[in-house]
C-alpha positions in Angstrom: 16.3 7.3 13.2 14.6 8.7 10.2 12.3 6.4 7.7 15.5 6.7 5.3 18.0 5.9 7.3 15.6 2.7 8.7 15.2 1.3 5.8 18.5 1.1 5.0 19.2 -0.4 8.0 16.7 -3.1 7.1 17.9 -3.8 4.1 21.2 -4.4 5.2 20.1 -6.0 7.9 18.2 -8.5 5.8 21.1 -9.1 3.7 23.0 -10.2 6.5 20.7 -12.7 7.7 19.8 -14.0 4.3 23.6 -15.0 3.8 24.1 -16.5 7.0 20.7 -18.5 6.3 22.3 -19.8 3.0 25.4 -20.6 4.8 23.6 -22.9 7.6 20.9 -24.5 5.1 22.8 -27.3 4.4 23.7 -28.1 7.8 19.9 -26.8 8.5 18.9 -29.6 6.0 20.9 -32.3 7.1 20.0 -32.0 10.7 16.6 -31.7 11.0 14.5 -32.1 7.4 12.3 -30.2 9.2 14.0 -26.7 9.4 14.8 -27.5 6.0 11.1 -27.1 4.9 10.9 -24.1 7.0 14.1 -22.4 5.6 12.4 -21.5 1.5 10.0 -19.6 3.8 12.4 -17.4 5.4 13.7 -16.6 2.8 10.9 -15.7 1.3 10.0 -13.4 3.8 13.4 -12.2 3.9 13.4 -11.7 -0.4 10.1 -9.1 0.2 11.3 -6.8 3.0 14.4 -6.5 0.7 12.6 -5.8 -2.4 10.6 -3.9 -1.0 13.0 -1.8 -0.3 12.9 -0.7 -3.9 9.5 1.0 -4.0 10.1 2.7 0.1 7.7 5.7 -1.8 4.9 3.6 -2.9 4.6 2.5 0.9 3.8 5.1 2.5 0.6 5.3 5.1 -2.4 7.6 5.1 -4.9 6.7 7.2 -7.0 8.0 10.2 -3.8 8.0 12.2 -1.2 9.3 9.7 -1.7 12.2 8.0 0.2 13.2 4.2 3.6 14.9 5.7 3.4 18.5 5.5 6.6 18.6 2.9 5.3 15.7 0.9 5.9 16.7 -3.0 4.1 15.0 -6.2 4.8 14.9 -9.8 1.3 14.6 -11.6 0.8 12.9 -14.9 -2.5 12.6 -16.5 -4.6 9.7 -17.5 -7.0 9.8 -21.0 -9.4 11.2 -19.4 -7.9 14.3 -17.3 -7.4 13.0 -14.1 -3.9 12.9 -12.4 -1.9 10.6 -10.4 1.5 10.2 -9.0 3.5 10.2 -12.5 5.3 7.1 -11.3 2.6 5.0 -10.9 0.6 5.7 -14.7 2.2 3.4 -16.9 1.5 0.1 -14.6 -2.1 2.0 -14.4 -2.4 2.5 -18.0 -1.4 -0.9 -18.1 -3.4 -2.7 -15.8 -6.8 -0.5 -17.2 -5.5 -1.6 -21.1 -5.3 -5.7 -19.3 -8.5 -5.2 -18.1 -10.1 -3.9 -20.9 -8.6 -6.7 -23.4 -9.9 -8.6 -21.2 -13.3 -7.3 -23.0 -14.3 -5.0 -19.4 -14.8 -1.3 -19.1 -13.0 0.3 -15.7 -13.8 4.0 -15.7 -11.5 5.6 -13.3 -13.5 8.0 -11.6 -11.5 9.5 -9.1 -7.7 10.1 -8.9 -5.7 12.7 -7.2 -7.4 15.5 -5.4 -5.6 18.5 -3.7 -6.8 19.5 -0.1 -9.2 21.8 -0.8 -11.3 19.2 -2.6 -10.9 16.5 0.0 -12.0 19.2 2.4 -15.2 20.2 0.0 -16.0 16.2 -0.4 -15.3 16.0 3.6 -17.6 18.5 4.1 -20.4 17.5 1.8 -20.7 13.9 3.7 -20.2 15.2 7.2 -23.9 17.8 6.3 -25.5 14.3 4.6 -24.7 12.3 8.1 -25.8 14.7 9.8 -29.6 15.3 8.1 -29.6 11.5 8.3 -30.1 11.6 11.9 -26.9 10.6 13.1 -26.0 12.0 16.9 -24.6 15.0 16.4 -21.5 13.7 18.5 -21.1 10.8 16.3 -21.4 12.8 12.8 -18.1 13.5 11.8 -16.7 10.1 13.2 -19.3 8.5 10.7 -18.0 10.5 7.8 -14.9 10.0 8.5 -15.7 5.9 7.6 -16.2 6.9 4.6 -14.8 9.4 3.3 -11.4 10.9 4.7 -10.6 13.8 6.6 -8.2 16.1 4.1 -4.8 15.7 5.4 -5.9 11.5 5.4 -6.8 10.7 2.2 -4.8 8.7 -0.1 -6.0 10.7 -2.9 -4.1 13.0 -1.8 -0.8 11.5 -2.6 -2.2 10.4 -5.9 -0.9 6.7 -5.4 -4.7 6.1 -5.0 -7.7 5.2 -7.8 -11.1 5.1 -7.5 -11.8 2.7 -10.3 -15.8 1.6 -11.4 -17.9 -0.4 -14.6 -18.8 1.7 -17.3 -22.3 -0.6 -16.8 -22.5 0.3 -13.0 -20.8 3.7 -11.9 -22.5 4.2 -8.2 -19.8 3.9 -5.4 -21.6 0.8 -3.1 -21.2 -2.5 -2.6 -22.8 -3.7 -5.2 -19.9 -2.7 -7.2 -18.1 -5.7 -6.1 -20.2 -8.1 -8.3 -19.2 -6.1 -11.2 -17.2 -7.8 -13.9 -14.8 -5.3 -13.2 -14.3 -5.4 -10.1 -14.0 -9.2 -9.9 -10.9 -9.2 -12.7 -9.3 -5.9 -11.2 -9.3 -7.9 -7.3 -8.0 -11.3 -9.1 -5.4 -9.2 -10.7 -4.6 -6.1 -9.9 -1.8 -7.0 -7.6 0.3 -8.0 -10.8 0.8 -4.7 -11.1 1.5 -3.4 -8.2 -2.2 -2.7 -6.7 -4.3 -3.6 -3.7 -8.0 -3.3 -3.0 -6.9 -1.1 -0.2 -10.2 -1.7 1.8 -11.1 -5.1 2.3 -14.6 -5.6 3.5 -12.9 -7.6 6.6 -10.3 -4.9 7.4 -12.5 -2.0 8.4 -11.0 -1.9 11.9 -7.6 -1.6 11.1 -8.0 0.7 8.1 -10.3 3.3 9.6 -12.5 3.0 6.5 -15.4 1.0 5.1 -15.6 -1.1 2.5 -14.7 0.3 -1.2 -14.6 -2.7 -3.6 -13.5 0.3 -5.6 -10.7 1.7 -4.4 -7.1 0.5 -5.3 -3.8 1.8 -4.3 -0.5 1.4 -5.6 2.2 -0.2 -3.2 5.1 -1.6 -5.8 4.9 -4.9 -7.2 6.7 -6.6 -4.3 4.5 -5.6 -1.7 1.1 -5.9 -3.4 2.3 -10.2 -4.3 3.1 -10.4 -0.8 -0.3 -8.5 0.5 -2.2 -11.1 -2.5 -0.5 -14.1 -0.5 -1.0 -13.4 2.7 -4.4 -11.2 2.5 -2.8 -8.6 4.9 -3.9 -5.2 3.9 -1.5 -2.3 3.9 -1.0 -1.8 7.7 -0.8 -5.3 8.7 2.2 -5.4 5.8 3.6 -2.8 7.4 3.4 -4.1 10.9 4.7 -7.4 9.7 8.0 -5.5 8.5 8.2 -3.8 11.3 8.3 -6.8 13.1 10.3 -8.3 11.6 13.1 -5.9 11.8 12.9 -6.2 15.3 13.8 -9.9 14.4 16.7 -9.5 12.7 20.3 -9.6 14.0 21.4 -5.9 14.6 23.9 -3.8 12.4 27.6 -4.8 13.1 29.0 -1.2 14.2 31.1 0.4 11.2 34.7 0.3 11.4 36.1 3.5 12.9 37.0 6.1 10.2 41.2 5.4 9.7 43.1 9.1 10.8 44.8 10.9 8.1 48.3 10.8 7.5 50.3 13.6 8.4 51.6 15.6 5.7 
């Protein structure tokens, strides 16, 4: 089954459980007030893998593990200062940088999208700096790889990803994260569909080390969900997954009525 024709499934899926959940509730509730406390947050979790449905594009993995697909296509729009991302993600961008800056802050995006070549150049440049640092030479390009991606794995290169610093402080570390603008962009940035994509706690399961600078855009639905919870992208995605394994299957379609004869 393709990721289409899954998430259709899902969503269908979820529907169906979601009215037969309404239906029992009140029985639910006058049973057991217990299952009745525990009903709101089924539903809840019902509500986001059917929202989510909405933004399927904005939730797709690049990591160590999954590469961009070969026929993936992008349509670039550019920010104020030249750089380019996914044209469906710039106004809540725009937005979210005009918040922040209201907010009397200075974000500088300083990295957007970046074709292959340019992954493969930056790739390249921090596999030859791990290796004069003394790394083994059969651990160098698994050290680079922590930080920066592989082309082919980098979530640049779909351009749903940012790279977003303080005018005041502009060096990509961890001192980033006590920036002013850091703090306001990972206390809000999920209101508009963002997510500190790597959390310092998260390194195993992303691949990657910890950027208090880099936010990627999942859909507002997803990144509310991922601010509740604290899951990052793949633990989201394995929840969802999860879940519809959960779910009751797919009544089969009714057979296709034969034409009359004329």
């Amino acid at each position: 089954m393709d990721m289409k024709t899954r998430k259709v499934h899902l969503f269908l899926r979820c529907g169906a459980a979601l009215s037969a959940m309404l239906v029992m509730a009140p029985a639910a509730a006058a049973a057991d007030s217990g299952e009745a406390v525990r009903i709101p947050q089924l539903l809840r979790v019902l509500w986001e893998a059917k929202t989510a449905q909405r933004d399927d594009w904005a939730l797709l993995l690049v990591n160590p593990w999954h590469t961009v697909p070969e026929d993936y296509e992008i349509e670039l729009a550019s920010l104020s200062n030249g750089l380019q991302v996914d044209a469906r993600i710039h106004d809540a961008l725009e937005e979210m940088l005009s918040d922040c800056r209201e907010a009397g802050l200075s974000p500088i995006v300083c990295s957007a999208y970046r074709t292959e070549e340019t992954q493969t150049r930056l790739y390249s440049n921090k596999v030859a700096r791990v290796r004069a640092s003394g790394v083994p030479e059969d651990q160098v390009e698994a050290e680079a790889a922590r930080w920066v991606a592989p082309p082919g794995t980098s979530e640049h290169q779909t351009g749903l990803a940012v790279d977003i610093v303080a005018a005041s402080y502009q060096i990509l570390d961890e001192r980033q994260e006590d920036t002013a603008e850091q703090q306001w962009l990972m206390e809000n940035s999920w209101r508009y569909g963002f997510i500190l994509r790597y959390p310092t706690e998260k390194s195993d399961i992303t691949g990657i080390g910890y950027e208090p600078w880099h936010y990627r855009y999942v859909g507002k639905a997803a990144a509310a969900a991922m601010h509740r919870t604290g899951e990052c992208l793949e633990e989201y995605l394995r929840r969802m997954d999860a879940l519809e394994e959960l779910l009751p299957p797919l009544p089969e379609a009714p057979a296709a009525a034969a034409a009359p004869e004329t």
